[in-house]
Each structure stands twice: as C-alpha cells, then as structure tokens.
N, C-alpha and C positions, 0 to 999 in steps of 0.2 A: 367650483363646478360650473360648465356652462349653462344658461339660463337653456330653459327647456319648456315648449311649451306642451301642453295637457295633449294626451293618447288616448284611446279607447282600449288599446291593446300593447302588452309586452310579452315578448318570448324572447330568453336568455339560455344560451347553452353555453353552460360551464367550461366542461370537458369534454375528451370522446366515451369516457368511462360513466362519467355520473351527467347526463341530462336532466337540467332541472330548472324547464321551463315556465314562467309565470304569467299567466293569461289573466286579463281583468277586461269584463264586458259588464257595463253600465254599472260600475262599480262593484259585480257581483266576479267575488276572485276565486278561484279553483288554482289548484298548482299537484303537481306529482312529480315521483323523483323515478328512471330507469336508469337500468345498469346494465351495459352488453358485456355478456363474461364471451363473445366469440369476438370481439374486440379490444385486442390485447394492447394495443399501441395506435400509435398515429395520432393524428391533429385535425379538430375541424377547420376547414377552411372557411368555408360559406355557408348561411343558411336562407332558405324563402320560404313560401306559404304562397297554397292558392287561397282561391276564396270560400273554401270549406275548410282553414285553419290547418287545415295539416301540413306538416313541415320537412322539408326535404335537406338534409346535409349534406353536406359535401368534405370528404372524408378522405386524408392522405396518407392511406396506410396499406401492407404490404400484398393484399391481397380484394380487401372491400374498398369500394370509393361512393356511393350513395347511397344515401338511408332514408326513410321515408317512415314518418310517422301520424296516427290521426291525433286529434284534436285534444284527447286522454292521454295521451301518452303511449300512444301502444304502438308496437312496430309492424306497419303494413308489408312491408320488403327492405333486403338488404340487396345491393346488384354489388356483383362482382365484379371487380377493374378488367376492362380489354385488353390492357398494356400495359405496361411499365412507362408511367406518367407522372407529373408534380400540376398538382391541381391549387388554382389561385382565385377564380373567382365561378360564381353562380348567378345568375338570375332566372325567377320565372317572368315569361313573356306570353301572355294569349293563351295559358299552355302549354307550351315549351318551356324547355328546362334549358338554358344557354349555357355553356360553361368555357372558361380558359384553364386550359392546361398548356404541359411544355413538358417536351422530350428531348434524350441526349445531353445531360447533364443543364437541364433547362431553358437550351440555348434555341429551342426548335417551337413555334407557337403551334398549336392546335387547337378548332375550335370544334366541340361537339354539342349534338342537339339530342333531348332524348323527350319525350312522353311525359305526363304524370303517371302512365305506369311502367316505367325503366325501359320501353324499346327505344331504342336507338335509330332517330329518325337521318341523321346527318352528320359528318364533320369533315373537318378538312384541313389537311396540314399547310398553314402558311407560310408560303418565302419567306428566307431570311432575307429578302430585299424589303421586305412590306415589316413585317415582324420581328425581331429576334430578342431574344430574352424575355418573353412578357411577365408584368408586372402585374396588371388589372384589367378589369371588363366591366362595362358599365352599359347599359340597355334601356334607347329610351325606345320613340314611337318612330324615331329615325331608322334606328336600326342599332348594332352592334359595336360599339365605341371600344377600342382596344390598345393600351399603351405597353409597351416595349422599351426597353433599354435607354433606346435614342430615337424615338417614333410612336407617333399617334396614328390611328388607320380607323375608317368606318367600314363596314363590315354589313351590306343587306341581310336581311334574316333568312334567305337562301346561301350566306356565307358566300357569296361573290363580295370583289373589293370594290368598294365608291371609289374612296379615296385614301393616300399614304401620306403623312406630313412629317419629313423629317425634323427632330427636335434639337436644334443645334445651338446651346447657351451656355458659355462660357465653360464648356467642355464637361456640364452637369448629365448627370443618369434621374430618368424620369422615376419617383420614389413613390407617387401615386395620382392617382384618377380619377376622380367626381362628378355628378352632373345633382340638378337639383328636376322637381319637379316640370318644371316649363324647358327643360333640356339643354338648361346653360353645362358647356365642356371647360372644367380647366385644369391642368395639372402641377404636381408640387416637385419640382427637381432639385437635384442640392449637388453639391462638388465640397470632400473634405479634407483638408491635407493638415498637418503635424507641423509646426513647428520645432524649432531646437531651443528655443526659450519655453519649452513645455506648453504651449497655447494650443488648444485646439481650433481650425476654423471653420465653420459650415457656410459655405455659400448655397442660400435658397433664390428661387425663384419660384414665383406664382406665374403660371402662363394661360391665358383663355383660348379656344382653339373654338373658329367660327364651325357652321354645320355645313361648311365648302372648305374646312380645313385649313383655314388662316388660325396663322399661331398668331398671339399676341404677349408680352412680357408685359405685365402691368403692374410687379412689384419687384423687388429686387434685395436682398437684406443678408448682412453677416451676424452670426451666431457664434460665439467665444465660451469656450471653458477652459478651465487650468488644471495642470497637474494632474493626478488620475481623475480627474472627474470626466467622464464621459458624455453625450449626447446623442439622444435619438430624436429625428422627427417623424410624426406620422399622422393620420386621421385628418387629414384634406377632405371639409366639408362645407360643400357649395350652397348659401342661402340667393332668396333675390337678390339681396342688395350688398352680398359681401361674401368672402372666401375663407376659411378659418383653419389654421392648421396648430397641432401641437409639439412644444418641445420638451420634452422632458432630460431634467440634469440629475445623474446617475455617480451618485458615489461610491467611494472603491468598495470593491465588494457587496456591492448594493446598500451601502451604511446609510443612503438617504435616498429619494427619489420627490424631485423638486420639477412640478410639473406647470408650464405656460401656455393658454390659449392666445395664439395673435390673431386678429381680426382686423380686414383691409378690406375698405369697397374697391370695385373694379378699374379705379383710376389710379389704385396703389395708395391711397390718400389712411391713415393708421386711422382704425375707431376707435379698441382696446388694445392694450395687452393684459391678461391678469393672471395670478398665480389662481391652478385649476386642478381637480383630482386626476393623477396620473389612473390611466388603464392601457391595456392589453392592443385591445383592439376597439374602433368605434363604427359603426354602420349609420345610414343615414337614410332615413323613409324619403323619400324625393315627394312622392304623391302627397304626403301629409306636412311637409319640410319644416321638421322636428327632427334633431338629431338626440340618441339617447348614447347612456355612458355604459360601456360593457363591465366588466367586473373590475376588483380591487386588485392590488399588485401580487396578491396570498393568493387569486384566484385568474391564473392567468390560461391563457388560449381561451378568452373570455369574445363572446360576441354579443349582439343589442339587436335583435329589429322588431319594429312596429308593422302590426295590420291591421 
C-alpha cells in the first residue's frame, strides 16, 4: 500500500447505489449509509466538498448528472443533465463547481461552471483545435488545467484559453492528469501494441508541463506482460518531490490482480518501485498532499477524497 500520511477527514463513495461515506474529525468518527432507488444506473465520476462538508457527485447516468449532499448524509438536491454528455472530472473552486465533460461520442470537450446550489453559471464548448477527446481536469489558483487525447490547455476561470500545448511522444494518448498542492502539472501517457510472440508492450511517459505550457519528458519506461495476462496503468499522483503512477497486472479472467507503485523524481532518476494494493480509482488532496486508496477490487467505481 502506498505510505500515506495522517488526514483529519475521509469521504468514500462506494457506488452510485450505496453511498457510504466515512468522516473522522479529531478522531471523533460518524459514518451513514444512503441509497437512491431514483438512481438506477450510472457511475460516479467525481466527487468534492466545500468547507461546510457537504459533498457534490458527479454522476454519469441517463437522465441525473449532480448530486449534492450535507454533511449526514442527506440529499440536498439532485440536478438533472442539460444534455446528452460523458462527464470525467469535477472540482470545487472559490465556489464554483468546475467540471469536464464531452459530447459526440466523447470527441467534443466541454466545460461547465455551476453554483453550490446547481445554477448554472457558464460553459463552453471547446475546439477541437485546443481540445478533443478529454481525459481529465485539474484546478489550481492558475486556473483550469485540461488534458485531451493529444493536448494539455489552461483554461482562465471565465473559460477563455491562456494557452494549448500539443502533446506529441512517441505517438502516445495522454491517460491522465495531476497537479499537487503548489501547482506542479504533469501527465502520464502510454502507447500499447501486441506482439506475435504474445508479449504485451506499454510505453509510459511521465511528462511535466510548465504554467506557460512547456512540456517536458523527464521519464521514459517499457512495461511487459505475457500471454493473456493483461495491464492497466492509472492513478498519476503528483507529490513535491516526485510523480507516482500504478500498474496493475491482470489475469485471465481476473484470476489475479498484481498491483505496482513506480515512483520517480522530476529528473526521471527511480526512488521505488513496490508491489501495492490494486484499487479502482485514486484521488489526490493537493492542499494537504496525501494521497488515499479508493476501494478494493470487490468494491469497484470506488473513489477517496480528503477535507
């Protein structure tokens, strides 16, 4: 498991069905379980919290996309989808509620802004010259940090563009997005092809991208499995002094799942590698820069954030 240091607060949502969030303030712990029977389906994507605890989802299903609850558990509002949208990331800002979405078979990025209480303050649908395919959304005090397929973009919080940085290495698709506290940007891209000797290849790269939109490569590494055994990377989580992503190796039929934390400082230079508990999904407090582990393999479209 990655070392982890000490929180004042955890909220965990499970499912879209079963919420069941666990809050601990000064070691004094509450927890409660809800269940929405007018939510039949769908996936959470994102979740945050202002500074009165209450927590906002972000929800990819056929008819609701945000959910709003207080600090007990209770459901303040549910807001109904505008559009026919695929929703990938959240943050709150100031107050505002940031989100990335994408239309048109995901190929279209959009960004909208809405309230802490669901009005809809802004959005804007971005070129596919600046955007296409988005990935992730990451929100520091700069502004709105956005990766795409083959492209990083800042994003002012009136949703006008700073700037666009094409991301062009060695013909990889950007896989995710990070920033830590103090607003370091870096992304994790990979390129994966098959063999006919049944080898699988993944080519990673770690890339830092300045806050004038200089890319940098500062790591570089091949990733191998055989036979049916599978691989996924994912959970690119930026500390001060180093970048961290996971790879998990997948046997047939899910008969194992064999999970690796690599950790590299910013010169590319290896700290670790170690065998780590595989999860779902991992989120990353930037303000407190502690990252926690979302749920078990049994417990998956699992999320983690601290406030």
């Amino acid at each position: 498991m990655k070392q982890l240091k000490t929180t004042t607060a955890v909220i965990v949502v499970l499912t879209l069905l079963s919420f069941i969030p666990q809050v601990l303030f000064s070691q004094q712990c509450s927890s409660y379980i809800k269940n929405f029977s007018s939510l039949s389906s769908g996936e959470c994507k994102a979740i945050t919290t202002d500074d009165n605890q209450n927590m906002y989802a972000l929800i990819d299903q056929t008819t609701k996309f945000l959910l709003k609850l207080d600090q007990n558990g209770n459901q303040v509002w549910l807001k109904t989808r505008p559009e026919p949208l695929d929703f990938y990331s959240m943050e709150n800002h100031n107050g505002s509620l940031y989100i990335l979405a994408g239309k048109g078979s995901g190929s279209v990025c959009k960004l909208l802004v809405y309230d802490l209480d669901r009005n809809q303050i802004n959005s804007r649908d971005i070129p596919s010259s600046e955007i296409s395919y988005p990935v992730k959304m990451v929100v520091t005090n700069t502004g709105l940090y956005v990766a795409g397929k083959r492209s990083v973009a800042l994003f002012n919080f009136d949703l006008t563009t700073v700037w666009k940085t094409t991301i062009s290495v060695d013909n990889q698709d950007v896989k995710d997005l990070a920033t830590n506290y103090i607003g370091k940007i870096c992304l994790l891209t990979y390129r994966y092809y098959y063999t006919t000797d049944y080898y699988h290849h993944y080519y990673i790269s770690l890339i830092s991208v300045s806050d004038q939109g200089v890319a940098n490569v500062f790591k570089q590494e091949e990733l191998v499995s055989f036979g049916p055994e599978s691989q996924k990377i994912q959970g690119l989580v930026v500390y001060d002094d180093r970048a961290t992503f996971d790879q998990t190796k997948i046997g047939e039929y899910g008969s194992y799942y064999y999970n690796y934390t690599h950790s590299y400082d910013f010169n590319g230079t290896e700290i670790a590698t170690a065998e780590t508990n595989y999860i779902e999904s991992i989120t990353y407090d930037k303000y407190k820069n502690v990252a926690l582990n979302g749920t078990s393999i049994n417990l998956i479209r699992g999320i983690a954030k601290t406030v």
